[in-house]
PDB file of N, CA, C and O in Angstrom:
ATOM      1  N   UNK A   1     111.638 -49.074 -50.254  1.00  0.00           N
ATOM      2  CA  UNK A   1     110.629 -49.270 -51.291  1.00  0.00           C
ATOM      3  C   UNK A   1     111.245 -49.909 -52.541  1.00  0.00           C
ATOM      4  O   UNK A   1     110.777 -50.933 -53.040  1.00  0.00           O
ATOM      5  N   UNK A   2     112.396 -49.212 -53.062  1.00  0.00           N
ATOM      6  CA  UNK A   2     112.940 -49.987 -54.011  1.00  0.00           C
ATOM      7  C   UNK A   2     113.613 -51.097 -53.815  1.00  0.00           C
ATOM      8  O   UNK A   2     113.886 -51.520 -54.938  1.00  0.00           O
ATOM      9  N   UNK A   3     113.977 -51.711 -53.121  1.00  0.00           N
ATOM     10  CA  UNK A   3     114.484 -53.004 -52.753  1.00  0.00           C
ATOM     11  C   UNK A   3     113.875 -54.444 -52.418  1.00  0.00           C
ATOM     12  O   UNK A   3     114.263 -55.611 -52.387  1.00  0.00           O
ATOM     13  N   UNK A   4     112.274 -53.446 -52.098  1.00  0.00           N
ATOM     14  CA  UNK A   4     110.894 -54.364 -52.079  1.00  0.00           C
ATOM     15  C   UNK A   4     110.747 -54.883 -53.785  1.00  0.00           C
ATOM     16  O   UNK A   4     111.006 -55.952 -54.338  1.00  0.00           O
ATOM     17  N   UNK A   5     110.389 -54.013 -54.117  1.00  0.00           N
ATOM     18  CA  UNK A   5     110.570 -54.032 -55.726  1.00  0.00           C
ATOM     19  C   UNK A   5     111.329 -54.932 -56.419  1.00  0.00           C
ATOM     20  O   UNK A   5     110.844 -55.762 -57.188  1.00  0.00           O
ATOM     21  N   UNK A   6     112.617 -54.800 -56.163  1.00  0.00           N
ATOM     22  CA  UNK A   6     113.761 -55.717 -56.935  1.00  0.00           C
ATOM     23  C   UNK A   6     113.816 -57.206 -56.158  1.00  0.00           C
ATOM     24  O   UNK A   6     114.336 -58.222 -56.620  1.00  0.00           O
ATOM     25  N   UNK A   7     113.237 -57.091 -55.033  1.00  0.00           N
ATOM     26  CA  UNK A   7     113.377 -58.560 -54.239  1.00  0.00           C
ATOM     27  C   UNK A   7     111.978 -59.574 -55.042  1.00  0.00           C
ATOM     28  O   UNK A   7     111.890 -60.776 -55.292  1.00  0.00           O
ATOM     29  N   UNK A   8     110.835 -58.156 -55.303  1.00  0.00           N
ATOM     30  CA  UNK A   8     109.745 -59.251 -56.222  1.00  0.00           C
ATOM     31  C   UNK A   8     110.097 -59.342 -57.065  1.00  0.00           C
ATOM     32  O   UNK A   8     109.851 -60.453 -57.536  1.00  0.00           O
ATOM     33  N   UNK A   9     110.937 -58.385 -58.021  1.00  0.00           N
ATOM     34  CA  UNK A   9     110.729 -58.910 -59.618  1.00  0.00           C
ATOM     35  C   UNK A   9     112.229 -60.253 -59.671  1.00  0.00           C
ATOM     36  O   UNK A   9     112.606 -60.903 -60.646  1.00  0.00           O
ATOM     37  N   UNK A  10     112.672 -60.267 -58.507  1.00  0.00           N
ATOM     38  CA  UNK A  10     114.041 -61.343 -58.269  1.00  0.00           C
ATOM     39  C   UNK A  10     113.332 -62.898 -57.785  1.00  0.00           C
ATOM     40  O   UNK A  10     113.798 -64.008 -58.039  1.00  0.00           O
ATOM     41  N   UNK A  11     112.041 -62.577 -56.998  1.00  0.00           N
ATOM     42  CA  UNK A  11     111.347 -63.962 -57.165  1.00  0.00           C
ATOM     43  C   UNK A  11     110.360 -64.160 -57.973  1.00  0.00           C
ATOM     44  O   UNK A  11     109.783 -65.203 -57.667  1.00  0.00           O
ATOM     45  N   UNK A  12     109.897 -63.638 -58.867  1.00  0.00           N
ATOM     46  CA  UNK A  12     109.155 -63.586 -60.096  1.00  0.00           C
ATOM     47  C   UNK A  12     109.933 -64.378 -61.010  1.00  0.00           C
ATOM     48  O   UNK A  12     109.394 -65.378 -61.483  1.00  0.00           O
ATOM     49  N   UNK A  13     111.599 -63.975 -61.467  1.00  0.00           N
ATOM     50  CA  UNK A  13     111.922 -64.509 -62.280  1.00  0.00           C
ATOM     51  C   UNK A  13     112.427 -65.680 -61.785  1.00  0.00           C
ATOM     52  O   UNK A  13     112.725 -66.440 -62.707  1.00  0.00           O
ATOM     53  N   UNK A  14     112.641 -66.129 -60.701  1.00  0.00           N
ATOM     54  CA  UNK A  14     112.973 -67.138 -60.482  1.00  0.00           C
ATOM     55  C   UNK A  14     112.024 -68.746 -60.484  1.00  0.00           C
ATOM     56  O   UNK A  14     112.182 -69.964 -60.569  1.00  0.00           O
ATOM     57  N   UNK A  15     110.877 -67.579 -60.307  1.00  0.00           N
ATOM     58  CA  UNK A  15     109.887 -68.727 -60.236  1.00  0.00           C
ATOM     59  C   UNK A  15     109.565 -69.036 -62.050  1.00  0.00           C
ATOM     60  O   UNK A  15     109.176 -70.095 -62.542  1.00  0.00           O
ATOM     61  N   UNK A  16     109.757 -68.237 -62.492  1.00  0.00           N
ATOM     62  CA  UNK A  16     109.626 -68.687 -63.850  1.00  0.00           C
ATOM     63  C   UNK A  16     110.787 -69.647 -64.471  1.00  0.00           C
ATOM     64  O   UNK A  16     110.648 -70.605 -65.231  1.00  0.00           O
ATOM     65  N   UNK A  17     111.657 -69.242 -64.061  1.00  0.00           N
ATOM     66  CA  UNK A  17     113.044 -69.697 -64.643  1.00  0.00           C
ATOM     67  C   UNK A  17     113.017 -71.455 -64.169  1.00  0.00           C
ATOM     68  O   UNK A  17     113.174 -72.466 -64.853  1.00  0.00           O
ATOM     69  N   UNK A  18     112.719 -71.246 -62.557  1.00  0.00           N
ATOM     70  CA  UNK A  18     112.607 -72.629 -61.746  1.00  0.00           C
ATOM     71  C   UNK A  18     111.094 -73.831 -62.111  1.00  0.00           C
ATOM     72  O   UNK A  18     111.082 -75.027 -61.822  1.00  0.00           O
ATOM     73  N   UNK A  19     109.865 -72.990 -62.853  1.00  0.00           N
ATOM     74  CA  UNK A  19     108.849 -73.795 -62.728  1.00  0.00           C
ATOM     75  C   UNK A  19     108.160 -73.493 -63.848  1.00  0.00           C
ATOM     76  O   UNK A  19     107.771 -74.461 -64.501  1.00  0.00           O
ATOM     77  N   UNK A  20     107.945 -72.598 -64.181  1.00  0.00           N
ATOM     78  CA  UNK A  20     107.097 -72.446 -65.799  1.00  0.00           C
ATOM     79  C   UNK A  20     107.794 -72.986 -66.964  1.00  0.00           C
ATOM     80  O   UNK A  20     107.260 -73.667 -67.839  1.00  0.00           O
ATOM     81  N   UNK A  21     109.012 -72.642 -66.918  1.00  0.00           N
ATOM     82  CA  UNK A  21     109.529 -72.535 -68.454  1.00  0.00           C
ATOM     83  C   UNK A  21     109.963 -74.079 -68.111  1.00  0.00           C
ATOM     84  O   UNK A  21     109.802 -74.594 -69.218  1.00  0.00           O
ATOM     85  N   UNK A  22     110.342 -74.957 -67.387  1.00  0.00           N
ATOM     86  CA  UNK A  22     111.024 -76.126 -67.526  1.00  0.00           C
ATOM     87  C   UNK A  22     109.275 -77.009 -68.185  1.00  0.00           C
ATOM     88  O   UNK A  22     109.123 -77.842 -69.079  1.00  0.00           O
ATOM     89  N   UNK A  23     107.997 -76.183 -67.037  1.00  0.00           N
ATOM     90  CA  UNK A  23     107.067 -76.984 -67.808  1.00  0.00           C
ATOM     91  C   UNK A  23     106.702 -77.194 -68.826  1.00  0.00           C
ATOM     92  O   UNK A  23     106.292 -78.280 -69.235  1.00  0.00           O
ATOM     93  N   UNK A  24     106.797 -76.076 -69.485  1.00  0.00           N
ATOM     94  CA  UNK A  24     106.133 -75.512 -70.765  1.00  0.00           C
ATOM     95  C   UNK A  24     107.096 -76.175 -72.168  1.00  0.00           C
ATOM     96  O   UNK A  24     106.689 -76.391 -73.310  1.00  0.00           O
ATOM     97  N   UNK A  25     108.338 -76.366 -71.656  1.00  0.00           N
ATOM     98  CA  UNK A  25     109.522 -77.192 -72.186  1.00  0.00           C
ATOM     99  C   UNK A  25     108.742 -78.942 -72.120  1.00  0.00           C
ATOM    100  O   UNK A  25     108.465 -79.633 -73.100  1.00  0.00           O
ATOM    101  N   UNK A  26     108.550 -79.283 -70.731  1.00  0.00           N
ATOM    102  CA  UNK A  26     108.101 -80.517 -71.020  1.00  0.00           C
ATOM    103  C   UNK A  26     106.955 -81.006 -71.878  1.00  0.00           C
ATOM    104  O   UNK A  26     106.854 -82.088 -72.458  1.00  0.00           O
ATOM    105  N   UNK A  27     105.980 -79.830 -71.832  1.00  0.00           N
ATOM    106  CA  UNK A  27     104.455 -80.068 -72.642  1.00  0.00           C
ATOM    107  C   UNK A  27     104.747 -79.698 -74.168  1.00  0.00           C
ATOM    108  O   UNK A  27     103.889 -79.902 -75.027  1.00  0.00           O
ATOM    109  N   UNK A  28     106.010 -79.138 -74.475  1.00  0.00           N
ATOM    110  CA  UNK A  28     106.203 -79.190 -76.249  1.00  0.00           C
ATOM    111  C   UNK A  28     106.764 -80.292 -76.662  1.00  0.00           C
ATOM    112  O   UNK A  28     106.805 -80.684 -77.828  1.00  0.00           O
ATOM    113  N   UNK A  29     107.226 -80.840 -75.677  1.00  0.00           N
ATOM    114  CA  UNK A  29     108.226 -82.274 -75.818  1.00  0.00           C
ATOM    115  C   UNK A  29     107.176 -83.271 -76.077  1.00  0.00           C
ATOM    116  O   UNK A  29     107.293 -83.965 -77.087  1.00  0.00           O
ATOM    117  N   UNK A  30     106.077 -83.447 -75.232  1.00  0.00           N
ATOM    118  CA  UNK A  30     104.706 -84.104 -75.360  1.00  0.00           C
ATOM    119  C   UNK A  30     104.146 -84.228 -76.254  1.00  0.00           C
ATOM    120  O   UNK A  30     103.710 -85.310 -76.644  1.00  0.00           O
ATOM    121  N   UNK A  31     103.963 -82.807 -77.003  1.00  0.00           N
ATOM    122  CA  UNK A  31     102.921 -82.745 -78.193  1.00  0.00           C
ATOM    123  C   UNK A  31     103.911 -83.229 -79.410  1.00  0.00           C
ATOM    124  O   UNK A  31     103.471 -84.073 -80.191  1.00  0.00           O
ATOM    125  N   UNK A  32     105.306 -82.688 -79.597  1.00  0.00           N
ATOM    126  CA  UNK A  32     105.637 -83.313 -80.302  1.00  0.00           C
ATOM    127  C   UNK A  32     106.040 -84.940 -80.613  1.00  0.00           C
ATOM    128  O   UNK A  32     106.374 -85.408 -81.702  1.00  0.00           O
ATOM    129  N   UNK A  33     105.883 -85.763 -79.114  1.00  0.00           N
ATOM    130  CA  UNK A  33     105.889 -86.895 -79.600  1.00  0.00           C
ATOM    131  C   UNK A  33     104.384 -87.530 -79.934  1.00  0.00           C
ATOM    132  O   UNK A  33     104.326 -88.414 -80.789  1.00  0.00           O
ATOM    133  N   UNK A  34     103.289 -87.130 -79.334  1.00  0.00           N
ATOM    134  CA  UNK A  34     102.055 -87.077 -79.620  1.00  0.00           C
ATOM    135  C   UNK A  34     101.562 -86.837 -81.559  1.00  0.00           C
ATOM    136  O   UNK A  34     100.605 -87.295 -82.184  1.00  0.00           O
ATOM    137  N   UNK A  35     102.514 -86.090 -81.925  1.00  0.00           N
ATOM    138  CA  UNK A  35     102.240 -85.405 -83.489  1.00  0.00           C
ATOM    139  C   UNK A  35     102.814 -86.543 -84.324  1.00  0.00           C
ATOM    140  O   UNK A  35     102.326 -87.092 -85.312  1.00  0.00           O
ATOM    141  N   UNK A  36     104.392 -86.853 -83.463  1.00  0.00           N
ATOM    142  CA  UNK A  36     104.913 -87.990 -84.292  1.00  0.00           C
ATOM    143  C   UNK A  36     104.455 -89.863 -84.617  1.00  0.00           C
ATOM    144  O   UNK A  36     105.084 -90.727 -85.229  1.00  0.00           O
ATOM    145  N   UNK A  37     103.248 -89.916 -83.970  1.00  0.00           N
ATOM    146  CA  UNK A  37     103.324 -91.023 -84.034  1.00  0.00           C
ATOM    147  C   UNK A  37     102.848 -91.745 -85.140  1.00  0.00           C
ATOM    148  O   UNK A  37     101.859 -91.310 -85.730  1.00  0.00           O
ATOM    149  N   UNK A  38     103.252 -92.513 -85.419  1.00  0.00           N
ATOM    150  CA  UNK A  38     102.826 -93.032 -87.022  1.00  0.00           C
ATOM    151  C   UNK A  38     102.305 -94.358 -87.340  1.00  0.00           C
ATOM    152  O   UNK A  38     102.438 -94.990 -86.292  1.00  0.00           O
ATOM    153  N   UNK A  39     101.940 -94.892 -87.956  1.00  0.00           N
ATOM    154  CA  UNK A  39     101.665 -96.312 -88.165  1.00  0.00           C
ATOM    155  C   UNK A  39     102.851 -97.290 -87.963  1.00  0.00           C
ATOM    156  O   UNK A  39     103.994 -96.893 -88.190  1.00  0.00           O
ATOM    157  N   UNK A  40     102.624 -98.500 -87.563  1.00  0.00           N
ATOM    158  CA  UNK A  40     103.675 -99.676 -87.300  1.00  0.00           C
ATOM    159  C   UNK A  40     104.452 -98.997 -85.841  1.00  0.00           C
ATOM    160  O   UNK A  40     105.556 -99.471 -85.573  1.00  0.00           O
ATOM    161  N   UNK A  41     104.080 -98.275 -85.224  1.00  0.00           N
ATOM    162  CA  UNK A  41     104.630 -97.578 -83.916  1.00  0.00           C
ATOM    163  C   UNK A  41     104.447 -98.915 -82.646  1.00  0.00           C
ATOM    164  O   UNK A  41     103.599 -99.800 -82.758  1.00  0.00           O
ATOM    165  N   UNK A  42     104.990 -98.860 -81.997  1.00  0.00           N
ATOM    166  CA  UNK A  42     104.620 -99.837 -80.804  1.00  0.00           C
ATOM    167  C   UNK A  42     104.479 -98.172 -79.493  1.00  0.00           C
ATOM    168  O   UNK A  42     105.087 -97.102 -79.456  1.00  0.00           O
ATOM    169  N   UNK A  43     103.362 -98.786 -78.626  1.00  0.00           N
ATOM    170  CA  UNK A  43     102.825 -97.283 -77.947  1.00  0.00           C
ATOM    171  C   UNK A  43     102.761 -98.461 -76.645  1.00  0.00           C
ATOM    172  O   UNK A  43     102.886 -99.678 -76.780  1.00  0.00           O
ATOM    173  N   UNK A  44     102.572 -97.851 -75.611  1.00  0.00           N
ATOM    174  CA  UNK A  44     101.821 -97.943 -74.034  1.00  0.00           C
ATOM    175  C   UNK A  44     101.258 -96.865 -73.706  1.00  0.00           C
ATOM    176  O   UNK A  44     101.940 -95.843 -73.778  1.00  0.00           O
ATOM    177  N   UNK A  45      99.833 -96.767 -73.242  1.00  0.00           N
ATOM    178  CA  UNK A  45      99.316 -96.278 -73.225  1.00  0.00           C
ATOM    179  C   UNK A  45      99.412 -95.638 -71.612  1.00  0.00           C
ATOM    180  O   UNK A  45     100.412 -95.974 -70.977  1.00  0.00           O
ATOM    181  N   UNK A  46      98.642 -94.942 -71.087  1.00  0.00           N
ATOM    182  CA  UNK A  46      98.619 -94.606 -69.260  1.00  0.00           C
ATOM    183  C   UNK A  46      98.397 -95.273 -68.713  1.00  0.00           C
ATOM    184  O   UNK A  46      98.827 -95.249 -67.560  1.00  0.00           O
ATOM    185  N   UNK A  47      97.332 -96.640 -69.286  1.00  0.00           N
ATOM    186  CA  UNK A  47      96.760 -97.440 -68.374  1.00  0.00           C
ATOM    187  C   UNK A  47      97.537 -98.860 -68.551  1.00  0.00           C
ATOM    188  O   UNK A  47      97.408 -99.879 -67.874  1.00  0.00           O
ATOM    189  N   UNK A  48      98.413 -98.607 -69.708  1.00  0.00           N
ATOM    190  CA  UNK A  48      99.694 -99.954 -68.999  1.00  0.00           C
ATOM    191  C   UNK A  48      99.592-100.507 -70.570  1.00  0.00           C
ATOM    192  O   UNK A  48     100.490-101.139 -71.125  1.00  0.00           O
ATOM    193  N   UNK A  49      98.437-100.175 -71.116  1.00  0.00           N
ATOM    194  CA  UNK A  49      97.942-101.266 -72.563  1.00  0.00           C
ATOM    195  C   UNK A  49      99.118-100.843 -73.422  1.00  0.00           C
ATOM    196  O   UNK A  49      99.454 -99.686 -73.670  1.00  0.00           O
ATOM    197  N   UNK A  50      99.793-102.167 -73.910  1.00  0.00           N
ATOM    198  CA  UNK A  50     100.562-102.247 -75.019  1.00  0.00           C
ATOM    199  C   UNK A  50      99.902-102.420 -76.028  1.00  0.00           C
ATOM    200  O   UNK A  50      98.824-103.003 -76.135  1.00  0.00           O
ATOM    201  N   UNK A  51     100.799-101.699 -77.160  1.00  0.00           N
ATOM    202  CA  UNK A  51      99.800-102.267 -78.845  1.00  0.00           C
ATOM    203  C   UNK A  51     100.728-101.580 -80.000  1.00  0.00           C
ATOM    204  O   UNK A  51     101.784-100.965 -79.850  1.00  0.00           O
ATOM    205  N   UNK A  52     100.249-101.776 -80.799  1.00  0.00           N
ATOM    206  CA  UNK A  52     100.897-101.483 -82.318  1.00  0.00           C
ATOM    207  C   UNK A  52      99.777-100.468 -82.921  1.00  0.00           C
ATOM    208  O   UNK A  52      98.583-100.766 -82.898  1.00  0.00           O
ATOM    209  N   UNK A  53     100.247 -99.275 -83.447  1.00  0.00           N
ATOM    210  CA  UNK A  53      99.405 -98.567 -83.904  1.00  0.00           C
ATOM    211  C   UNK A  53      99.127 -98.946 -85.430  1.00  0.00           C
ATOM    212  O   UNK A  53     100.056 -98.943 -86.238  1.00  0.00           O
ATOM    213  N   UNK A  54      98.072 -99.209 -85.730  1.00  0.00           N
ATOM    214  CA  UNK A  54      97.026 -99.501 -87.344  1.00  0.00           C
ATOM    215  C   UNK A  54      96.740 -98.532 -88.032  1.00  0.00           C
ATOM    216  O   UNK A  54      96.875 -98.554 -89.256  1.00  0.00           O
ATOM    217  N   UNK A  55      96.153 -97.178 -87.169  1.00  0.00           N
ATOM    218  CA  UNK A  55      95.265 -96.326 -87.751  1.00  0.00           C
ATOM    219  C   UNK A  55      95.990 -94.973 -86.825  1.00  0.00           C
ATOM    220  O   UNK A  55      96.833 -94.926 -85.929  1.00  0.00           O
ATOM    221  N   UNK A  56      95.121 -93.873 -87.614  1.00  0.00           N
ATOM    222  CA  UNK A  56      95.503 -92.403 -86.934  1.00  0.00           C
ATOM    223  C   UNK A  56      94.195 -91.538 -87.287  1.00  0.00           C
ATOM    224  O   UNK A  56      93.773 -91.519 -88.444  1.00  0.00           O
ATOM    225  N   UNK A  57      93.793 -91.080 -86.624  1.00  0.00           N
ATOM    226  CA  UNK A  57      92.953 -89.681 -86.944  1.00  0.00           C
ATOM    227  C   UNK A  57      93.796 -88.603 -86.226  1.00  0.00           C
ATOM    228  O   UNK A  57      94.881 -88.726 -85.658  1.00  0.00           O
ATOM    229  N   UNK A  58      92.961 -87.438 -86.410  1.00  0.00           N
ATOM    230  CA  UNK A  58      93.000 -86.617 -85.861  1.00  0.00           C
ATOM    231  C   UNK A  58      93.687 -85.984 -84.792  1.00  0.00           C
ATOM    232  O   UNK A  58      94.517 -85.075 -84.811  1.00  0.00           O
ATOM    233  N   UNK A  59      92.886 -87.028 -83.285  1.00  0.00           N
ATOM    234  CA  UNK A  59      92.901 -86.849 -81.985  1.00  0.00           C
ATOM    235  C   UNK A  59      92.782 -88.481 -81.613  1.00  0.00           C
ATOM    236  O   UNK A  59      92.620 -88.726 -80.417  1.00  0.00           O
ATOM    237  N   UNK A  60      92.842 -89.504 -82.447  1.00  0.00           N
ATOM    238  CA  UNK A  60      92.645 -90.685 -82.235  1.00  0.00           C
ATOM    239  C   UNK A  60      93.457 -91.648 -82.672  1.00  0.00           C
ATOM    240  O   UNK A  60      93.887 -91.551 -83.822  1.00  0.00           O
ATOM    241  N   UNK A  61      93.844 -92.806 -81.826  1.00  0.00           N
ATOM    242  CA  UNK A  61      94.769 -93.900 -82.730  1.00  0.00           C
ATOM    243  C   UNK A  61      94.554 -95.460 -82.139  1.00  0.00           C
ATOM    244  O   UNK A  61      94.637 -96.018 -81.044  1.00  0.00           O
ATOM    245  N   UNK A  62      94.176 -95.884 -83.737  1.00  0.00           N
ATOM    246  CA  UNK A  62      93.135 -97.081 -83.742  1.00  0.00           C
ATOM    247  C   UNK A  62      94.898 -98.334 -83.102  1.00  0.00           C
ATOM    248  O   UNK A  62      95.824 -98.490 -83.898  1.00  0.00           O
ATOM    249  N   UNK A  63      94.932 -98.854 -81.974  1.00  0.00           N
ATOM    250  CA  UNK A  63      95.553 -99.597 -81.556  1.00  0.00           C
ATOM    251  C   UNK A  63      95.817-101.026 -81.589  1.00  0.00           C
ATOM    252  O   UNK A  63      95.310-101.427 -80.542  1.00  0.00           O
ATOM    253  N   UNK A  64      96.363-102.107 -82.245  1.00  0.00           N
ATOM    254  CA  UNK A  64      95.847-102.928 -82.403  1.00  0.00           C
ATOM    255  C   UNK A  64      96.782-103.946 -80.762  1.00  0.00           C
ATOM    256  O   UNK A  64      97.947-103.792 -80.395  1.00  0.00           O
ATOM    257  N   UNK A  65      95.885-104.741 -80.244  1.00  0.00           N
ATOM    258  CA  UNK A  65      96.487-104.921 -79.098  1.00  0.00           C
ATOM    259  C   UNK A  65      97.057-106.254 -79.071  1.00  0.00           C
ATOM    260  O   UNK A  65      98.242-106.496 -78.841  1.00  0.00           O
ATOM    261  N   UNK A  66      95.937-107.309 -79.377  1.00  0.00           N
ATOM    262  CA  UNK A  66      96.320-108.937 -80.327  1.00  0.00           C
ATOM    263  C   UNK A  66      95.956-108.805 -81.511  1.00  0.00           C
ATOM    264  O   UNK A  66      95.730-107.731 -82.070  1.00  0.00           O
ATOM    265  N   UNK A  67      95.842-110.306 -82.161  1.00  0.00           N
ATOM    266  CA  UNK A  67      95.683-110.782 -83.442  1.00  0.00           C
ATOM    267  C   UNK A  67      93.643-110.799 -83.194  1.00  0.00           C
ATOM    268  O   UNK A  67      92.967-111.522 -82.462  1.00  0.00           O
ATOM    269  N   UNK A  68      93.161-109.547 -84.273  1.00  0.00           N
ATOM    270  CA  UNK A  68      91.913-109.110 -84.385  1.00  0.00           C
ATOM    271  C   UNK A  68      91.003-108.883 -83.099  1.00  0.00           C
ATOM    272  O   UNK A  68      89.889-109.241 -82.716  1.00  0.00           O
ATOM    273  N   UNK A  69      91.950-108.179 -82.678  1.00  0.00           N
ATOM    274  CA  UNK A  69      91.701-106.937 -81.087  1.00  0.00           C
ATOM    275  C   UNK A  69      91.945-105.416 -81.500  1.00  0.00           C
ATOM    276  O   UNK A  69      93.070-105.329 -81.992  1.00  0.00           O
ATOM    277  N   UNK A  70      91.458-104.504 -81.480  1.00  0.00           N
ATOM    278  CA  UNK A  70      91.607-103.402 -81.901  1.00  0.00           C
ATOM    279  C   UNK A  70      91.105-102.105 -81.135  1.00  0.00           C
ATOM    280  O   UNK A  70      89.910-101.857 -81.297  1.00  0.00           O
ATOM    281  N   UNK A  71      91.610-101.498 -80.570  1.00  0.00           N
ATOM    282  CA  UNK A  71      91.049-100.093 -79.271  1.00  0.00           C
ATOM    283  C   UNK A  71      91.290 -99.320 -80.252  1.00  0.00           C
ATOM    284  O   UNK A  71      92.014 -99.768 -81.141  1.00  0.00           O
ATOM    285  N   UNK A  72      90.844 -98.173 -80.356  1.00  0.00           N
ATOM    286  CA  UNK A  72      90.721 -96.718 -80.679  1.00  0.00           C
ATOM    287  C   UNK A  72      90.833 -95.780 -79.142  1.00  0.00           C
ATOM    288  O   UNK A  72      90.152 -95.754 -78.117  1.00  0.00           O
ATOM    289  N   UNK A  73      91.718 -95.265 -79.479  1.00  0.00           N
ATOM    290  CA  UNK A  73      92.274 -94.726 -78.136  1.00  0.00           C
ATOM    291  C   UNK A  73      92.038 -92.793 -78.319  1.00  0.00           C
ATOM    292  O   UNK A  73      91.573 -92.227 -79.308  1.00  0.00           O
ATOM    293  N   UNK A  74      92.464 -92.228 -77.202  1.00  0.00           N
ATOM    294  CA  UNK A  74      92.541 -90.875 -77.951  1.00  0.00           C
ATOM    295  C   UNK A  74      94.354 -90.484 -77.541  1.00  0.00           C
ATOM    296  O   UNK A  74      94.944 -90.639 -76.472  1.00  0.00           O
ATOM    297  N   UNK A  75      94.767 -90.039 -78.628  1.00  0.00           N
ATOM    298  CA  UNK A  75      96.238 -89.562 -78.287  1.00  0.00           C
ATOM    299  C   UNK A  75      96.935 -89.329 -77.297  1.00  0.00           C
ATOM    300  O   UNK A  75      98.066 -89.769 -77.088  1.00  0.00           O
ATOM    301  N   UNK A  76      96.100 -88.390 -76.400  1.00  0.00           N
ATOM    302  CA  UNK A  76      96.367 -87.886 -75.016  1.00  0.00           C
ATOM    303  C   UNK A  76      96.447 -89.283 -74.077  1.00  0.00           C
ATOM    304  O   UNK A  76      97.264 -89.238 -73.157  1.00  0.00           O
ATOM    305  N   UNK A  77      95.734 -90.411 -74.221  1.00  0.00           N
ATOM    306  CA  UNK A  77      96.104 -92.049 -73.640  1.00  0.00           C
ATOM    307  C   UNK A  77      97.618 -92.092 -74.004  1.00  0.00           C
ATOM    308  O   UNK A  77      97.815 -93.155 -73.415  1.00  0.00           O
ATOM    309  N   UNK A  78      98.823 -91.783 -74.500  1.00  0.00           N
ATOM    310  CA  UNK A  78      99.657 -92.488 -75.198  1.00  0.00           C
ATOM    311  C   UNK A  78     100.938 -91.989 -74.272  1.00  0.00           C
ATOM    312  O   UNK A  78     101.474 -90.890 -74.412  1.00  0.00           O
ATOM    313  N   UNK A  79     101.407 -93.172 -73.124  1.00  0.00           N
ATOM    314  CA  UNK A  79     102.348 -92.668 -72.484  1.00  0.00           C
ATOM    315  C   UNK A  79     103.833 -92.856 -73.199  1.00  0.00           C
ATOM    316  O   UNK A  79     104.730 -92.046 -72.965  1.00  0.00           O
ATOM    317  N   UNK A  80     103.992 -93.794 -73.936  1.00  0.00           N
ATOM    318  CA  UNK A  80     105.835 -93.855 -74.397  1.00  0.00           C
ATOM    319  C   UNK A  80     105.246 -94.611 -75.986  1.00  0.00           C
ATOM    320  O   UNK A  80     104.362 -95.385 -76.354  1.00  0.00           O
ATOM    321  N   UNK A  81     106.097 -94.011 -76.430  1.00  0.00           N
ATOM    322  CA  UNK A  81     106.223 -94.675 -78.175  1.00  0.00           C
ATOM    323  C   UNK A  81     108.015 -95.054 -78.552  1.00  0.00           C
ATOM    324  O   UNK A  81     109.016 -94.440 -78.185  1.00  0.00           O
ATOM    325  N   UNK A  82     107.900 -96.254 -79.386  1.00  0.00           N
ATOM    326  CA  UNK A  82     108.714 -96.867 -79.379  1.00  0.00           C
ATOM    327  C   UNK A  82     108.707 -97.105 -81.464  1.00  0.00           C
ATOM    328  O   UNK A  82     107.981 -97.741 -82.229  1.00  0.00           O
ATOM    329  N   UNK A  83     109.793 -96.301 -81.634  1.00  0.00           N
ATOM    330  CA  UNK A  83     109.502 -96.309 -83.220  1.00  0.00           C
ATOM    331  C   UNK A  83     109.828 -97.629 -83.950  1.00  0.00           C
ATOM    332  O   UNK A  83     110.681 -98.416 -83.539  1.00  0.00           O
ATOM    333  N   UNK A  84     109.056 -97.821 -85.111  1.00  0.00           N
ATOM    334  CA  UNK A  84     109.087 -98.931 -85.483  1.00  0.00           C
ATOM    335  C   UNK A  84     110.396 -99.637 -85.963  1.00  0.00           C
ATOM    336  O   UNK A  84     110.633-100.844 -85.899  1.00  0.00           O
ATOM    337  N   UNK A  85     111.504 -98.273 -86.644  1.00  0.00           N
ATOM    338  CA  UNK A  85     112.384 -98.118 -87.068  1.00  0.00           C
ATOM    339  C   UNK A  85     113.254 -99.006 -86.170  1.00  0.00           C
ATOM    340  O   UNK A  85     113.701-100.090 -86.544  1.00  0.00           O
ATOM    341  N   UNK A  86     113.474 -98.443 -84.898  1.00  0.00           N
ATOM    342  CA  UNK A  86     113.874 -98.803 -84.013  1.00  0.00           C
ATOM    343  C   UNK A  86     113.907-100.416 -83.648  1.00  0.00           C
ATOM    344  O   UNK A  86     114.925-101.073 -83.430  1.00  0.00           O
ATOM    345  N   UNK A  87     112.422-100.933 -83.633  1.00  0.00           N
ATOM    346  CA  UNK A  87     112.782-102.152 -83.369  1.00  0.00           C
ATOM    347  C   UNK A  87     113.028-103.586 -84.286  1.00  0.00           C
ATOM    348  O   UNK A  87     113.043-104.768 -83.942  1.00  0.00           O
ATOM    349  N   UNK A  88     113.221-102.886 -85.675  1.00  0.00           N
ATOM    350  CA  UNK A  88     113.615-103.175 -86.998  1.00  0.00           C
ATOM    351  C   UNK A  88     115.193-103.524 -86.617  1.00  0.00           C
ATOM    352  O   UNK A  88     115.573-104.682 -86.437  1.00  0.00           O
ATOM    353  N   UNK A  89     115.784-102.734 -86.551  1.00  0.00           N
ATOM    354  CA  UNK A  89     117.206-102.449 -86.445  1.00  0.00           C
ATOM    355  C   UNK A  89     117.865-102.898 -85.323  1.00  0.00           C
ATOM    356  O   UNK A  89     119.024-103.308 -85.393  1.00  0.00           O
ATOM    357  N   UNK A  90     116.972-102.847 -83.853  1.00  0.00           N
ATOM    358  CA  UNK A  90     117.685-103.863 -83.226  1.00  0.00           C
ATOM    359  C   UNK A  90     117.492-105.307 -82.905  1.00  0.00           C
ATOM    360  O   UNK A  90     118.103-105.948 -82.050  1.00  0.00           O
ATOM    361  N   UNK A  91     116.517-105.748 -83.744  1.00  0.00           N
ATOM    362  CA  UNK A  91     116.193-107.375 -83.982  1.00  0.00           C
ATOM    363  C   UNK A  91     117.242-107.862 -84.807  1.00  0.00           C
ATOM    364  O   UNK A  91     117.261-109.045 -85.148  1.00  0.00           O
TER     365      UNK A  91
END
């Protein structure tokens, strides 16, 4: 009986150790690049769209894609950001 016991709470933690916590690690990593994004940002979105961010709300970021093209996207669209800083410095 007790060995039943220690064999679940031995795959309990493993499954946490192996699959929750690495997720829960990846989805703070998310939101915080999601929080960081700022104006003059270069973004790709999920669906491939490149653009320069213009604007920010909330839950929203007004994208500009060409010269007087403009999407309003919602955050959660925003697969990789590329800081502006960044491509300042290596031009």
């Amino acid at each position: 009986m007790m060995s039943t016991v220690i064999m679940f709470s031995l795959i309990i933690l493993i499954f946490y150790f192996m699959i929750l916590r690495p997720q829960q690690k990846k989805q703070k990593e998310r939101q915080l690049l999601l929080d960081s994004v700022q104006k003059g940002d270069k973004i790709v979105t999920v669906g491939g769209v490149h653009g320069t961010v213009v604007g920010l709300e909330e839950k929203t970021v007004l994208l500009q894609v060409s010269d007087n093209v403009k999407v309003k996207l919602e955050k959660s669209a925003i697969s990789s950001v590329s800081r502006a800083t960044e491509s300042k410095s290596s031009g």
